[in-house]
Every structure is written in C-alpha cells, then in structure tokens.
N, CA, C and O atoms as a DFTB+ gen file, in Angstrom:
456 C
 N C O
     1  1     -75.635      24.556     -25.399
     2  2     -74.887      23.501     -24.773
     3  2     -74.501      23.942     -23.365
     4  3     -74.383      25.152     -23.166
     5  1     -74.360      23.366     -22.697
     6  2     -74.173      23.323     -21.099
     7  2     -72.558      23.746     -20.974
     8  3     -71.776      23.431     -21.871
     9  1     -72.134      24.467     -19.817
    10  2     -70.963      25.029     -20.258
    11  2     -69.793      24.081     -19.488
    12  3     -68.588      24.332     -19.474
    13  1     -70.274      23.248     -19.030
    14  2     -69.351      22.128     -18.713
    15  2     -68.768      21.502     -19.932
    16  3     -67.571      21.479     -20.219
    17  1     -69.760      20.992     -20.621
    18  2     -69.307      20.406     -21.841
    19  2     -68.851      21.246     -22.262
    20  3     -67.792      20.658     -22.479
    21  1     -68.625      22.441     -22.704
    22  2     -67.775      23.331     -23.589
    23  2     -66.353      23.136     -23.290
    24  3     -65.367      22.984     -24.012
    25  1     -66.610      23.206     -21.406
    26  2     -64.960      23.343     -20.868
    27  2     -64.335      22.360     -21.404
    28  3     -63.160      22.466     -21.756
    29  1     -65.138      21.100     -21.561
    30  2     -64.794      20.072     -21.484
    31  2     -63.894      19.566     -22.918
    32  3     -62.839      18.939     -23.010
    33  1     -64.733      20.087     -23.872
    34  2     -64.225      19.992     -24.731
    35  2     -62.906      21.276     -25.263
    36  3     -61.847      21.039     -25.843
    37  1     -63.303      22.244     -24.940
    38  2     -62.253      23.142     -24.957
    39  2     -60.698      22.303     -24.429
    40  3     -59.711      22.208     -25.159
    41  1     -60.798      21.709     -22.883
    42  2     -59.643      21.283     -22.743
    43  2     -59.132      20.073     -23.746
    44  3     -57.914      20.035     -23.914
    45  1     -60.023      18.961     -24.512
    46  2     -60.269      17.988     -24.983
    47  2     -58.876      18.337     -26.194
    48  3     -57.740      17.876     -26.302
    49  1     -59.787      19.539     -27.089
    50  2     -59.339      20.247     -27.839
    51  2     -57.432      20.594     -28.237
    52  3     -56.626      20.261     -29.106
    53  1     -57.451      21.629     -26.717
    54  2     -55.914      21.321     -26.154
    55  2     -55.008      21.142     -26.076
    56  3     -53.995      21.619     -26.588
    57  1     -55.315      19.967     -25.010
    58  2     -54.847      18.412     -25.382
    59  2     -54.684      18.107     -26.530
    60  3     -53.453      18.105     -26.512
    61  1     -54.949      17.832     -27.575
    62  2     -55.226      16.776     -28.629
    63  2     -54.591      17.812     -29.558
    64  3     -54.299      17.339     -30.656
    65  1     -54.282      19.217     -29.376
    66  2     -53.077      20.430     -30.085
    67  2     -51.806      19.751     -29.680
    68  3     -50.939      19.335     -30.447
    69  1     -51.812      19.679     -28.047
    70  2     -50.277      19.577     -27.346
    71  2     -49.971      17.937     -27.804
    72  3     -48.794      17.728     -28.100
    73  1     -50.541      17.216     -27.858
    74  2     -50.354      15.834     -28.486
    75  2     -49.575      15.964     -29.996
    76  3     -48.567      15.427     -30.457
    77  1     -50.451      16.847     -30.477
    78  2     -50.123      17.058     -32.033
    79  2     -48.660      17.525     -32.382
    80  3     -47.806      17.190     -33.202
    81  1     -48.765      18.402     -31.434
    82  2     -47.492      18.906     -31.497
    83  2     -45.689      17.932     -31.033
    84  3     -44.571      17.778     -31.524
    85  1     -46.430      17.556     -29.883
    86  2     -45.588      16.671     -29.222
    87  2     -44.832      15.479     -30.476
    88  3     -43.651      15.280     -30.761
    89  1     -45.943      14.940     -30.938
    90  2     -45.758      13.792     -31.685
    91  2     -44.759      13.963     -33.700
    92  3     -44.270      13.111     -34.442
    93  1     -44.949      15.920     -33.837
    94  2     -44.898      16.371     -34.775
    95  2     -43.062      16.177     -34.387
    96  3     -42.062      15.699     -34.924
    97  1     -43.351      16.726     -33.406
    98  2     -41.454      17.257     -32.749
    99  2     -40.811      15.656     -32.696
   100  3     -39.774      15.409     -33.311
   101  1     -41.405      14.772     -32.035
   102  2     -40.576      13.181     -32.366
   103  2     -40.241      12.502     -33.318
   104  3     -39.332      11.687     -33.476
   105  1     -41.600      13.155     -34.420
   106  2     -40.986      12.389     -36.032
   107  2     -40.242      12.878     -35.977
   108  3     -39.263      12.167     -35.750
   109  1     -39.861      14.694     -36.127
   110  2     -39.160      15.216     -36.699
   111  2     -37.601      15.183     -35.944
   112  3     -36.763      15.935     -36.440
   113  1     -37.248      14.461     -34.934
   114  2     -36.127      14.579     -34.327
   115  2     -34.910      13.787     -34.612
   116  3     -33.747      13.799     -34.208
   117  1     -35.858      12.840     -35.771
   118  2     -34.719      11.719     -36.234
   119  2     -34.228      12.543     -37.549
   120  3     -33.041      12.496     -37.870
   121  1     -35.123      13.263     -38.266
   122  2     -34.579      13.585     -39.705
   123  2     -33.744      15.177     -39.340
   124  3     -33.959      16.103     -40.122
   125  1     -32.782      15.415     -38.100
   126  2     -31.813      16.256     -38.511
   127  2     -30.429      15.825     -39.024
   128  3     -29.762      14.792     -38.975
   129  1     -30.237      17.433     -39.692
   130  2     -29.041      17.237     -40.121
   131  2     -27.598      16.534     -40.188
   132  3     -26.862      15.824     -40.873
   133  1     -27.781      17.559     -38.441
   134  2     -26.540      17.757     -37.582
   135  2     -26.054      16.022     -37.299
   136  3     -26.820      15.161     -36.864
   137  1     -24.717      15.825     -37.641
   138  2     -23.993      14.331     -37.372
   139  2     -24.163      13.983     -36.095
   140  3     -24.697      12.978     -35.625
   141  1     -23.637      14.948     -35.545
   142  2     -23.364      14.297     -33.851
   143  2     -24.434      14.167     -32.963
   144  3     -24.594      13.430     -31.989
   145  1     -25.313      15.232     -33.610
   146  2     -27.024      15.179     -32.878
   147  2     -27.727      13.665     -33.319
   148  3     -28.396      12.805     -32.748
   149  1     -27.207      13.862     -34.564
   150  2     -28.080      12.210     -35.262
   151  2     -27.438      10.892     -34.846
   152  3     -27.942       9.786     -35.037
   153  1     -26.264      11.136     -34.251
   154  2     -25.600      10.242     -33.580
   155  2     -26.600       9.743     -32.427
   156  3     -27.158       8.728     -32.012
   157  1     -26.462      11.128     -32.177
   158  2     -26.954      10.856     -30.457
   159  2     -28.499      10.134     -30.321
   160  3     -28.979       9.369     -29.485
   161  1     -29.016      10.742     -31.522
   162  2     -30.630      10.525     -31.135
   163  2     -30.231       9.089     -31.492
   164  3     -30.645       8.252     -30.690
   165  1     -29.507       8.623     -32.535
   166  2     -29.850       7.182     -33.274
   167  2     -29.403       6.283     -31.780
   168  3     -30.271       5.446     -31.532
   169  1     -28.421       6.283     -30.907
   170  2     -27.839       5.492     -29.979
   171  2     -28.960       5.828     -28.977
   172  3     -28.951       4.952     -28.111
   173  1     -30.061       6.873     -28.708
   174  2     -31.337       6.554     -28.237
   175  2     -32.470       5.581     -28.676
   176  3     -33.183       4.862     -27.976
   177  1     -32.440       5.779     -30.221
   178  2     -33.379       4.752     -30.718
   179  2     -32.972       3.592     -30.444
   180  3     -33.830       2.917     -29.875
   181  1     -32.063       3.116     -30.608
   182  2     -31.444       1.854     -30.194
   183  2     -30.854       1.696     -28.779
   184  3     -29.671       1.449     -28.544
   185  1     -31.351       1.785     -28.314
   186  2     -31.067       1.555     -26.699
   187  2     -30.866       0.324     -26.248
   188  3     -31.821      -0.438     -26.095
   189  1     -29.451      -0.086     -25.942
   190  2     -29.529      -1.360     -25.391
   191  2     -30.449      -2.209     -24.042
   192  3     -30.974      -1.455     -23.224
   193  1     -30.558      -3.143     -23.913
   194  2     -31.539      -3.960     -23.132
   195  2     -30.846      -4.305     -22.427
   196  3     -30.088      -5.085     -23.003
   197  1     -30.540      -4.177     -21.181
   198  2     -29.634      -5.432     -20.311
   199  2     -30.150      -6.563     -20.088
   200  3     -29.433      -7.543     -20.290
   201  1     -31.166      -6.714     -19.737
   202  2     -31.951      -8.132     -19.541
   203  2     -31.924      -8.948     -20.747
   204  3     -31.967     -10.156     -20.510
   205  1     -31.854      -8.561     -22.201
   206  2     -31.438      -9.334     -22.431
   207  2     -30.490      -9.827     -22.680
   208  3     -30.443     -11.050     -22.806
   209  1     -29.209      -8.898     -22.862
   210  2     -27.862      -9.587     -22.731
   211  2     -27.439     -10.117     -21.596
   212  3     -26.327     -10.628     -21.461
   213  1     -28.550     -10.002     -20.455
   214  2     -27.810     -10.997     -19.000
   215  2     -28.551     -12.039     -19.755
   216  3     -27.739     -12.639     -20.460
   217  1     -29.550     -12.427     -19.878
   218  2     -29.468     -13.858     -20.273
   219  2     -29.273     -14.493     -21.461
   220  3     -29.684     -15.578     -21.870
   221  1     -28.481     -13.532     -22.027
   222  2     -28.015     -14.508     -23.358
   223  2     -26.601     -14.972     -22.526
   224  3     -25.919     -15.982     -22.694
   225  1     -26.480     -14.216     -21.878
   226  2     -25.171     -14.922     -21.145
   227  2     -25.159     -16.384     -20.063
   228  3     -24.377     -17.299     -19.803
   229  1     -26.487     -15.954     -19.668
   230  2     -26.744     -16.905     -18.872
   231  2     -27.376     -18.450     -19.670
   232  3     -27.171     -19.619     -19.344
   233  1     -28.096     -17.954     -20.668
   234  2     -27.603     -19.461     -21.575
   235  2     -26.561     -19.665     -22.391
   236  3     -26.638     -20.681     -23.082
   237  1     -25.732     -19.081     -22.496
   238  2     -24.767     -19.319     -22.866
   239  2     -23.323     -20.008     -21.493
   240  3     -22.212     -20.419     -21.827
   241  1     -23.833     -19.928     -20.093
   242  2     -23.209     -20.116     -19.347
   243  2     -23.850     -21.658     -18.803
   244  3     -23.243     -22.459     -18.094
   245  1     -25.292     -21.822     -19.370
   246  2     -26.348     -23.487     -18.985
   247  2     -25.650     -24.150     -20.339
   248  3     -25.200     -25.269     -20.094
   249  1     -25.483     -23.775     -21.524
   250  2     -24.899     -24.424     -22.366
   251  2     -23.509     -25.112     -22.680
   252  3     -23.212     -26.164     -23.248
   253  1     -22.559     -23.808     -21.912
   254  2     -21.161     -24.399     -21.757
   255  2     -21.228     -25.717     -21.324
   256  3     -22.126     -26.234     -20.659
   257  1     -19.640     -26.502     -21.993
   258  2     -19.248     -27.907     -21.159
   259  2     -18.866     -27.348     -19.771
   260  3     -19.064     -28.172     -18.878
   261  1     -18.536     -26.560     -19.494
   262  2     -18.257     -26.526     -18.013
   263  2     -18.697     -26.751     -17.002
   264  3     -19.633     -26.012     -16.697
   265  1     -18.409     -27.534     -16.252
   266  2     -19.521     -27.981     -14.858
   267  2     -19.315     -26.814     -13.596
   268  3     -19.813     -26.911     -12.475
   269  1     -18.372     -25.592     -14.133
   270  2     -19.166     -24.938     -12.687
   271  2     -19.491     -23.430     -13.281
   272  3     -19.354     -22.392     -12.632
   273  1     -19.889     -23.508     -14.467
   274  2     -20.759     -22.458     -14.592
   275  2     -22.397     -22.196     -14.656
   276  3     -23.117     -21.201     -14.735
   277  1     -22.593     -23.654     -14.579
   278  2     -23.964     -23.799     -14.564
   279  2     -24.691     -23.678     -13.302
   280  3     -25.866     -23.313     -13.285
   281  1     -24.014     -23.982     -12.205
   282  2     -24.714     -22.993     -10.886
   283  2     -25.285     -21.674     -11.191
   284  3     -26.366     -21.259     -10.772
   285  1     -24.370     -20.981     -12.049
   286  2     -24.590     -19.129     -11.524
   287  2     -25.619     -18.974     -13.126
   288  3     -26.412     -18.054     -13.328
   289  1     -25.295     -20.272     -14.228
   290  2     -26.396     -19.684     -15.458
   291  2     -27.675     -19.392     -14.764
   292  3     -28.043     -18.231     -14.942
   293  1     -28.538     -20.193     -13.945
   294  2     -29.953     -20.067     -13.965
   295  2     -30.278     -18.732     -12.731
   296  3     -31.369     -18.168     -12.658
   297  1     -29.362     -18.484     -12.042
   298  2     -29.843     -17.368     -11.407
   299  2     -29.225     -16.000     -12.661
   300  3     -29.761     -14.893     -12.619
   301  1     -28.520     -16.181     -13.298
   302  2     -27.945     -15.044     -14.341
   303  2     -29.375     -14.770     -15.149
   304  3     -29.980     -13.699     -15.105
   305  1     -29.797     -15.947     -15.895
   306  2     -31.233     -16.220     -16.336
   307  2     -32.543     -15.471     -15.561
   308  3     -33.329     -14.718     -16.136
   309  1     -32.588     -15.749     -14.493
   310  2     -33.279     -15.396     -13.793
   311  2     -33.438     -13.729     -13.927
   312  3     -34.438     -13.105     -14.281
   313  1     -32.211     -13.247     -13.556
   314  2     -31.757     -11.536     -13.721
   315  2     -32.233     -11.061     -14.644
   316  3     -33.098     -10.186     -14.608
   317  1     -31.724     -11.583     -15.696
   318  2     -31.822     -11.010     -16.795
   319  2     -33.383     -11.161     -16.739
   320  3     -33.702     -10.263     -15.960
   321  1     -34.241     -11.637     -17.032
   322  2     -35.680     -11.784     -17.084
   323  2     -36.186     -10.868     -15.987
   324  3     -37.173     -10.219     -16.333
   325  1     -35.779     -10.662     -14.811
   326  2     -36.278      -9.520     -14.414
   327  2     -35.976      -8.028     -14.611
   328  3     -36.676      -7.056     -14.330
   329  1     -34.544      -8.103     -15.262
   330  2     -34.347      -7.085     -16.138
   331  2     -35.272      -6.418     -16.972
   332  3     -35.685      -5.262     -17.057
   333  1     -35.491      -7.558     -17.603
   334  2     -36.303      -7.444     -18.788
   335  2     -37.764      -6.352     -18.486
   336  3     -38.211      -5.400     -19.126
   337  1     -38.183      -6.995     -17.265
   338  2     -38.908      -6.271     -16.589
   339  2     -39.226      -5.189     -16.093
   340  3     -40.305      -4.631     -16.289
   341  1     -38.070      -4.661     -15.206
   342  2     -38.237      -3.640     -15.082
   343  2     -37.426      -1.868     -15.589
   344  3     -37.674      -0.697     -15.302
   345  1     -36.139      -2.764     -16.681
   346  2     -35.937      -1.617     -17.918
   347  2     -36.781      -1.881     -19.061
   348  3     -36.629      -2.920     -19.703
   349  1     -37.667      -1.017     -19.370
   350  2     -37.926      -1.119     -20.365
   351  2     -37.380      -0.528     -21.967
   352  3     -36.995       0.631     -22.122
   353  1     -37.430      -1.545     -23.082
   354  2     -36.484      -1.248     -23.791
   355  2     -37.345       0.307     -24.938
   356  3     -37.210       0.607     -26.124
   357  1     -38.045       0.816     -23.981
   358  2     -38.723       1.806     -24.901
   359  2     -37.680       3.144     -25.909
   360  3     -36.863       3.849     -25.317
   361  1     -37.864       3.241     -27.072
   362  2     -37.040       4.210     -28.186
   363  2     -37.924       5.477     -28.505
   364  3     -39.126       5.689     -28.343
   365  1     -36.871       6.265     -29.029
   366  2     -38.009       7.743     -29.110
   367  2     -39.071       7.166     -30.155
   368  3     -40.175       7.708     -30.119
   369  1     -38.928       6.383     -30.859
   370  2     -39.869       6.127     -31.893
   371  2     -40.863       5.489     -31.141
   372  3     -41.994       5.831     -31.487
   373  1     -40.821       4.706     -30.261
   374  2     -41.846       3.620     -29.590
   375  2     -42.996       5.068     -29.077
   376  3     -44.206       5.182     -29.274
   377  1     -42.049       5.992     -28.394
   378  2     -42.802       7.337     -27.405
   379  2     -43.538       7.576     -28.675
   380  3     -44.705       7.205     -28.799
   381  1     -42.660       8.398     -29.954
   382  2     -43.859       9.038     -30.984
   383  2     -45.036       8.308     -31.451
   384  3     -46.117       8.743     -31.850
   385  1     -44.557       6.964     -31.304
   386  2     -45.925       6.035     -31.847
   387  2     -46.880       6.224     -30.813
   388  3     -47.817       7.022     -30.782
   389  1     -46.676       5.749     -30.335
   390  2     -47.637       5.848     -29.034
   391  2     -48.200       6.947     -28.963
   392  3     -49.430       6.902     -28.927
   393  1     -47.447       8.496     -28.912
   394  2     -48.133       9.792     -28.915
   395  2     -49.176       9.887     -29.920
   396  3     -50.285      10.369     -29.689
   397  1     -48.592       9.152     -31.678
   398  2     -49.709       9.389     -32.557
   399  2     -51.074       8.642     -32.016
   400  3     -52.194       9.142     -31.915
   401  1     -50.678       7.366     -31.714
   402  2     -51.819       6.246     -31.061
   403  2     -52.708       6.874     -30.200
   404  3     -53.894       6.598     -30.382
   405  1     -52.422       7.687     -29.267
   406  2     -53.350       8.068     -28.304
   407  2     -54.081       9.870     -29.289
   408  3     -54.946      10.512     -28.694
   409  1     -53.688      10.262     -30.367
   410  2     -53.781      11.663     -30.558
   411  2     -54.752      10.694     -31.567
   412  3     -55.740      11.323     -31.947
   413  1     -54.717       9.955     -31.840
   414  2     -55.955       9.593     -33.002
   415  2     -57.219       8.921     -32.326
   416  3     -58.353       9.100     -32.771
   417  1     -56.867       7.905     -30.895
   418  2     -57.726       8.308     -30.098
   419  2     -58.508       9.758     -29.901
   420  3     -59.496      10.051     -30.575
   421  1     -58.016      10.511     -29.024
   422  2     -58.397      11.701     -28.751
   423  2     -59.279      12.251     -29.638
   424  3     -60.344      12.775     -29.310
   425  1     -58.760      12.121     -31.034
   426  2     -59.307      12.574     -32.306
   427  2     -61.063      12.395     -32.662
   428  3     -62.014      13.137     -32.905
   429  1     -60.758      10.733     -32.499
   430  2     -62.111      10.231     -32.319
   431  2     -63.287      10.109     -31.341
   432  3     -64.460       9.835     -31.598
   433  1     -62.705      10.375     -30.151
   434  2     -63.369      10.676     -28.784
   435  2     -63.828      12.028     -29.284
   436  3     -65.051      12.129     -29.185
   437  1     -63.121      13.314     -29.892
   438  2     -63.970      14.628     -30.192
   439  2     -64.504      14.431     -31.086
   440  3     -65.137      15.473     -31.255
   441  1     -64.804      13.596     -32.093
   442  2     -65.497      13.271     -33.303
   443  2     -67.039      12.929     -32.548
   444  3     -68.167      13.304     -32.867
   445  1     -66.694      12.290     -31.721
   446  2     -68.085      11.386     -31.021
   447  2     -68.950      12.397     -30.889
   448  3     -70.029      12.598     -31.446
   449  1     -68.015      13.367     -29.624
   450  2     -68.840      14.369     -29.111
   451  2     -69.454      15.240     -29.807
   452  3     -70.650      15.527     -29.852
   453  1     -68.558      15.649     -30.355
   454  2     -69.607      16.909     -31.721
   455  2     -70.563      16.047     -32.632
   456  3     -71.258      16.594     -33.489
C-alpha cells in the first residue's frame, strides 16, 4: 500500500480513538455521583433559550387587551426569533450525540477503506 494511504488512515484511526473517547467521557458525565456536580451538569443539560421566552412574551404582549402593548409585541417577537438564531439551545447530550453520530460515521468511512 502506498504510504500516504497508511498516513492516512493511521490519522483516520486516531481520530475515530479521540472521538471514542470524547463521546465515552459525555455519556459518562451525567451518571456522577456527586449532588452538586449533578446539579451543575443537569442545569447544563437544560439550558434555558432566551429566544424563546422573548417571544412567548411577545405573544403574550399581541394577545393582551391592552392597546399599548402591542406596538413593542411584534418587535419583542421579532427578537426573540432572532434569538432563537443565534443562541443556540445546544445540551451536553445534543454534543455527545452528535460526537457518537460523527464516530459511527468515521467508523464506516474506515470500514470502506480497508
């Protein structure tokens, strides 16, 4: 075999260890013991969204009887939807999925090759 491809796969290889690993350490970060650690990670998994609590406010401000809150609902609306945009509401679990997702890729990309 040509020793490009070796490198190639050597790094392939790697990779697809440091993935393994990576993704091993995220399952495993929810099932500790420790209270205050599991606190902490759980108020990561659940990470609040601002975008969408600006516009639950903001229909909730187009819905009121009030006639002068409905000026500021549709730009509140507005916010919030670009909120939405550019926090994303990603959780350590969303990261580990994703890490497994791409490591079973990887998996099969070295399956090909050999």
């Amino acid at each position: 075999m040509d020793e490009g491809v070796k490198t190639g796969i050597d790094k392939i290889k790697k990779f697809r260890d440091s993935l393994h690993r990576r993704a091993k350490i995220y399952s495993e970060l929810g099932t500790l013991d420790d209270r205050g650690v599991a606190r902490a990670m759980g108020s990561v998994q659940r990470s609040p969204s601002p975008g969408k609590k600006i516009t639950k406010i903001g229909f909730i401000m187009l819905f009121s009887p009030d006639p002068f809150s409905t000026p500021f609902a549709i730009p509140t609306i507005i916010a919030g939807k670009y909120l939405e945009k550019v926090y994303n509401g990603a959780t350590i679990k969303d990261i580990g999925q994703e890490t497994k997702d791409f490591f079973t890729d990887m998996s099969s990309i070295r399956d090909k090759i050999n």
